[in-house]
C-alpha positions in Angstrom: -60.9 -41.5 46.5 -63.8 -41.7 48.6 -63.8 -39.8 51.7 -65.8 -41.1 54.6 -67.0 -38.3 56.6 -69.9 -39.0 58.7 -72.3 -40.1 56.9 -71.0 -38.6 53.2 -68.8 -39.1 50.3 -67.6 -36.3 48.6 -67.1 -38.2 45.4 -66.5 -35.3 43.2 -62.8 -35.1 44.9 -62.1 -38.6 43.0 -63.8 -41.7 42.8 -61.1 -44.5 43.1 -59.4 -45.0 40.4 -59.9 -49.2 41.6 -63.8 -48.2 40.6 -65.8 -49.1 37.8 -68.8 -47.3 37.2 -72.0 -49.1 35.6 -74.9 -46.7 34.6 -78.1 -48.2 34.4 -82.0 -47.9 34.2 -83.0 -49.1 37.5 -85.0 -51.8 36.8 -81.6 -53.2 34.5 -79.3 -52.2 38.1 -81.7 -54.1 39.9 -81.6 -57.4 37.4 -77.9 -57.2 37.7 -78.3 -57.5 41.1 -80.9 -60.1 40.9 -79.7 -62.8 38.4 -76.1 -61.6 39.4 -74.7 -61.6 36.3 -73.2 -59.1 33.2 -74.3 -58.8 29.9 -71.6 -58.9 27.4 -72.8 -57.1 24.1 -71.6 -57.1 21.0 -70.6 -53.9 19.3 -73.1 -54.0 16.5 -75.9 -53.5 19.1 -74.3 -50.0 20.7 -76.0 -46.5 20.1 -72.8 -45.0 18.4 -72.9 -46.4 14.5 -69.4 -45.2 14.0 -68.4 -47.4 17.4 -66.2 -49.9 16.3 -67.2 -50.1 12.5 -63.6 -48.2 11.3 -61.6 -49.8 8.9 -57.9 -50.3 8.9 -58.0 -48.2 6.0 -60.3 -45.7 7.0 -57.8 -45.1 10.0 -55.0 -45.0 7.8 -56.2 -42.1 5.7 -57.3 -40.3 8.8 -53.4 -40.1 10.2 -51.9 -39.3 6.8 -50.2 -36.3 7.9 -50.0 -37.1 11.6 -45.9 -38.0 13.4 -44.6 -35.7 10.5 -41.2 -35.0 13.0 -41.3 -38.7 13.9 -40.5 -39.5 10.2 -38.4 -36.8 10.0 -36.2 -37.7 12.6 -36.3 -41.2 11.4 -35.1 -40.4 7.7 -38.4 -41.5 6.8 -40.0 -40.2 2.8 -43.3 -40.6 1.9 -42.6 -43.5 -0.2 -41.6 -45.2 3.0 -45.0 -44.6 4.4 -46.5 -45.5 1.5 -44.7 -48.8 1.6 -45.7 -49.2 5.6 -49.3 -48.7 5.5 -49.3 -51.3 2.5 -47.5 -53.8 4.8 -49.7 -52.8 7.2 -53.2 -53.9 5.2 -51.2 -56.7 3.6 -50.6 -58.4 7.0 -54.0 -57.9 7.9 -55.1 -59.3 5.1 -52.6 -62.4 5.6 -54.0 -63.4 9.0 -57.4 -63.2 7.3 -56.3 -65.5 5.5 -53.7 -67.9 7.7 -55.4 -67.3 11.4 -59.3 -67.7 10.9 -59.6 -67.7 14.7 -58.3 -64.8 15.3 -60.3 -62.8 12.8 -63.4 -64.5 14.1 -62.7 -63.4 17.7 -62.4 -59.5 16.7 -65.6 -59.7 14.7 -68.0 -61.7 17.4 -65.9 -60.2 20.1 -68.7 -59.0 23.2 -68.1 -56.2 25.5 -69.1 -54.9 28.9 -68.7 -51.7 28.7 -68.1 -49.5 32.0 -66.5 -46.0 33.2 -63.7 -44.9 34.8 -61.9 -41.8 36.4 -60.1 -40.5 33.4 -57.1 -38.1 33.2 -56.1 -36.1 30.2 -52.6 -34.9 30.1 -52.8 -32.8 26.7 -54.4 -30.5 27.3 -54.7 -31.3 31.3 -58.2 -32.0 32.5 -60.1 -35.2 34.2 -62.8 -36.7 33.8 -64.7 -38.8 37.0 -68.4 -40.6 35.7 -70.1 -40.8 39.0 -69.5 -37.1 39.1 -70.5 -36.3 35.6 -74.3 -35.3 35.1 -74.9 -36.0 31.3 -73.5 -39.4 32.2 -76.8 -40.2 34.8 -78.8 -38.3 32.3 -77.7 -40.4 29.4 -77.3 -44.2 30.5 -78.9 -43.6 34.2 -82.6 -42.8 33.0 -82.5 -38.9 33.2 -81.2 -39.5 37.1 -84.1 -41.9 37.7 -81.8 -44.8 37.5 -79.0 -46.8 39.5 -75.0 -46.8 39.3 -73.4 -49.6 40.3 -69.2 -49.5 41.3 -67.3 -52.7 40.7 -64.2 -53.4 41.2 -64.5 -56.4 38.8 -60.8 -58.5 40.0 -62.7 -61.7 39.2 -63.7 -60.7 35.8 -60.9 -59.2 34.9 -59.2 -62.8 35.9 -61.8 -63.9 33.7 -61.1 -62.0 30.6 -57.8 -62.8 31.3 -57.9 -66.2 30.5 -60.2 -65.8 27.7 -57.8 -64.1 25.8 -55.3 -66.6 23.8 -53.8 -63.4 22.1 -52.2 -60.6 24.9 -53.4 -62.3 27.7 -52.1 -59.9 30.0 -54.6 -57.4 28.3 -57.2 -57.5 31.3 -59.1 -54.5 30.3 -59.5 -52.4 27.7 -59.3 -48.5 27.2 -61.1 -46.6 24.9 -59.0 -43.9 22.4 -61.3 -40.7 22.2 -60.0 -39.4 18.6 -56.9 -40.8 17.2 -54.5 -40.1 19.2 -54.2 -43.9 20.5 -53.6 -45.3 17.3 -51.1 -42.9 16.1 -49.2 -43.9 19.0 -49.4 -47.5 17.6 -48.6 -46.2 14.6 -45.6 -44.7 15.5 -44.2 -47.9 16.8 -44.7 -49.5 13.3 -42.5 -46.3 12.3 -40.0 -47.1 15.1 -39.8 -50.6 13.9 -39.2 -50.3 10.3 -36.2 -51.0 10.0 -36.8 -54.3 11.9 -38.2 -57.1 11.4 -42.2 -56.5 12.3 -43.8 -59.3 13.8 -47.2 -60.3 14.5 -47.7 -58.6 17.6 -46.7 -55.2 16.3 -49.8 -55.7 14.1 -52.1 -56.9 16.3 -51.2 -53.8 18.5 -51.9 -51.5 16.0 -55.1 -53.5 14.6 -56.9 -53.5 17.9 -56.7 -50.5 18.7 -58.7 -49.7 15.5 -61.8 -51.6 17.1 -61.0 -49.1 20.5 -61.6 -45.6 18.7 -64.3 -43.6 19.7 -65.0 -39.7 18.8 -63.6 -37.0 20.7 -67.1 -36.3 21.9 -67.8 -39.0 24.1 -64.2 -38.5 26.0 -66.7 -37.8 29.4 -67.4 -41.3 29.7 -63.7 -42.3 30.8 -64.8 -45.5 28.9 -63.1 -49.2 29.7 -64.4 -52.3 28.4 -63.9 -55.8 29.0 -63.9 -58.2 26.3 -65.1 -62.0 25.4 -63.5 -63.7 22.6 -65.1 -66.9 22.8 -69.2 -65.7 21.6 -70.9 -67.6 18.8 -71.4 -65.7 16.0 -74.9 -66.2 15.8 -75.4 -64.9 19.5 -75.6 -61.0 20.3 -73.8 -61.5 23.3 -72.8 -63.4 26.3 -74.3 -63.6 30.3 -71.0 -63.4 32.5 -71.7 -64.4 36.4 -71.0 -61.6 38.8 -68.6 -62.4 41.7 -69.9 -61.1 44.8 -66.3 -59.6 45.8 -66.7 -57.8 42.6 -69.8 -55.4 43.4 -68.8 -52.9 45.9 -71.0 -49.9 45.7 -74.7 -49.2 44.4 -75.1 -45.1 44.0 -78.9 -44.0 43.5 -80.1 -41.1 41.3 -81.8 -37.7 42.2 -84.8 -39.1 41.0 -84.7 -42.7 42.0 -88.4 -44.2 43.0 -88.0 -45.2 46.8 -89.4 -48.1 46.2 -86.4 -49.0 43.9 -84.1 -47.8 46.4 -86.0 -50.2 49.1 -85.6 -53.2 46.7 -82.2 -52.8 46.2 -81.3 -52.9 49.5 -83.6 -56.1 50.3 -81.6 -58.2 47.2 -78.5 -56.9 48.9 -79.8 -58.4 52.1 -81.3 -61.7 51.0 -77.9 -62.4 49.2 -75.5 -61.6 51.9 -74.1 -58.6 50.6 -73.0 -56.7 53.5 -70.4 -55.5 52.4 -71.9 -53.0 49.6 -73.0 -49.7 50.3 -75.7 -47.8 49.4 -75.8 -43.8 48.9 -78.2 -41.5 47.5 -77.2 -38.5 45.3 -78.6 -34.8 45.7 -78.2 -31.4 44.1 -74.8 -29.9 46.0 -75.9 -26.6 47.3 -72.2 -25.5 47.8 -71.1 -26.6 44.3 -73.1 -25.3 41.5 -74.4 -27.8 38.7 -72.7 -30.4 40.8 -73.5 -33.5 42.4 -73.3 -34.5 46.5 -73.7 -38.3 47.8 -74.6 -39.6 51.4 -75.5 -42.8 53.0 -78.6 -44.2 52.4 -80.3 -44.8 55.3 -83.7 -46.4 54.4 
């Protein structure tokens, strides 16, 4: 949580969990801010090649020998698998085939991808963005740049009811590894011996398009997702609520005169109720981060 004392915020106890983090250069923070309004990307443009490019069958191969005491305890013999991961591609391949909308929308599918306090139960560790170094020195322009913390309420309502399939699904977790879909997978185990609808499918098929490697588990990665993007298009401009924007966190390094423009937008459009706070070397914590007001 954020803890108000005086003047500082000792984020590296725990950003609320409520808070998306958006890392940016700060001329892109400060266009955000500007045009008011979120660039939805499609995966094809992001820095990670293996991001979002697995195939069903790629993932398939890669849990081969994964819920062994699942089947087990199930009865379950390898021709049974055999015979499930078949089903699995053939259904696929059926609403390739019968439900050409629904295809369409996981290929041209556009994401806005932001971060997240993460916790890690096996083994136990957490993971909190604001607090994490390599992520300003990755996506914040080597601590030059500008983090912005959203809330996002309206857009999630938004992606809500751009989703005709799941639309409870408001936001999306990524799956560092495979852990996530093995967990999908193991409900198509569970389910064998029932009828498996198209749900089950899509459960386990979307979460194919949400694996990333192990490596990038720092991020605590969420994304929101637009179904409805031309194909032709490389993504879609989504307007920013005001509500939605809640907290704009500069870098070490951030120019002044970035930090001064920031704060006039804010001004000019009424945002009062965002606050601004700088970030500095902790001298208590080694390697660590400390955030106070800004106070131009």
């Amino acid at each position: 949580m954020f803890f108000n004392l005086g003047d500082r915020m000792a984020i590296r106890q725990g950003s609320p969990d409520s808070t998306f983090w958006k890392f940016r250069t700060s001329k892109m923070a400060i266009d955000i801010l500007h045009k008011e309004e979120l660039w939805f990307a499609k995966p094809k443009f992001f820095n990670d090649p293996f991001d979002s490019s697995l195939t069903i069958n790629e993932v398939l191969s890669g849990i081969a020998g994964s819920s062994l005491k699942l089947r087990e305890r199930l009865g379950l013999t390898q021709e049974d698998i055999n015979q499930l991961n078949s089903d699995i591609l053939n259904h696929f391949q059926n609403l390739q085939a019968s439900d050409k909308n629904y295809i369409s929308e996981l290929e041209n599918r556009a994401v806005f991808c932001v971060n997240r306090k993460i916790e890690f139960q096996s083994p136990p560790k957490v993971y909190d963005p604001i607090n994490e170094p390599l992520m300003w020195s990755h996506y914040a322009d080597e601590h030059r740049g500008i983090c912005l913390g959203f809330n996002l309420k309206n857009l999630s309502s938004h992606c809500k009811n751009n989703r005709p399939y799941y639309p409870y699904f408001k936001v999306w977790q990524i799956y560092y590894g495979l852990d996530g879909v093995k967990g999908a997978y193991d409900h198509l185990l569970i389910k064998k011996s029932n009828q498996l609808d198209d749900d089950a499918y899509r459960w386990f098929t979307e979460r194919v398009f949400l694996i990333k490697a192990r490596n990038w588990e720092y991020e605590g990665e969420y994304r929101f997702m637009l179904f409805d993007v031309a194909a032709d298009k490389p993504g879609k401009s989504v307007s920013l609520a005001k509500d939605d924007l809640e907290h704009v966190v500069f870098g070490i390094n951030t120019e002044p005169s970035d930090k001064e423009l920031v704060r006039i937008i804010l001004d000019e459009k009424g945002w009062s109720h965002v606050s601004l706070w700088n970030t500095s070397k902790d001298p208590n914590n080694l390697l660590s981060l400390e955030f106070s007001k800004y106070n131009p």
